[in-house]
C-alpha positions in Angstrom: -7.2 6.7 -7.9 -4.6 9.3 -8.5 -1.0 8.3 -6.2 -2.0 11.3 -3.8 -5.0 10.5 -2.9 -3.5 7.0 -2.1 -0.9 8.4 0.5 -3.7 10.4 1.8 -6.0 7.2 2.5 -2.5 5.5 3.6 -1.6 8.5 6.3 -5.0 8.4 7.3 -5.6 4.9 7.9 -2.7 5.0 9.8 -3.0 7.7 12.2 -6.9 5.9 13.0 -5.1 2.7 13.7 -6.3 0.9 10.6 -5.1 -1.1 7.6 -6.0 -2.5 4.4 -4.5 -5.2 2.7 -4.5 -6.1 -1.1 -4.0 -10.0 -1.8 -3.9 -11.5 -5.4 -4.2 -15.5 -5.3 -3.8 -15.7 -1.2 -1.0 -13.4 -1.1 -0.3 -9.8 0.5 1.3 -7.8 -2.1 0.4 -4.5 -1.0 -0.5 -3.0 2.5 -1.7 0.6 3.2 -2.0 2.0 6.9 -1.3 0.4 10.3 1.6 -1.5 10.3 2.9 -1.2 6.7 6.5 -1.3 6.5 7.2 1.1 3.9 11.3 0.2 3.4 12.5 2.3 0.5 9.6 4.2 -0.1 9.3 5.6 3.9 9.3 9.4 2.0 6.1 8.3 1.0 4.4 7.4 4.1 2.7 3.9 5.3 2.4 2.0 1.9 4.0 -1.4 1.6 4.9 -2.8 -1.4 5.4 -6.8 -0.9 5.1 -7.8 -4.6 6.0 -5.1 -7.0 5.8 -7.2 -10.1 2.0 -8.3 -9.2 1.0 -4.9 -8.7 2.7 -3.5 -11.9 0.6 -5.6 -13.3 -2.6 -4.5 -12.5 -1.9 -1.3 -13.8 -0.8 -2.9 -17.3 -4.6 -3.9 -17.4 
């Protein structure tokens, strides 16, 4: 899934009231939607990284 069809899913989720969460081993580490926190990436809209390093690694796979 190309990053702008991402922020498009995150924008919409969000103005529908929803979210989605990704958890890896009983832990959050990214959140898309309704209540994300976005914090340094805000340009991009409501996607919430919590664990960078987790999800960098799913894209070394």
């Amino acid at each position: 899934m190309s990053m702008e069809r991402l922020l498009s899913l995150a924008k919409k989720l969000e103005e529908k009231g929803y979210a989605i969460e990704v958890v890896h081993e009983g832990r959050v580490i990214l959140k898309l939607g309704r209540g994300a926190k976005p914090g340094l990436l805000r340009a991009l809209g409501p996607v919430e990284v919590r664990d960078l390093r987790t999800l960098l690694s799913f894209i070394k796979l």
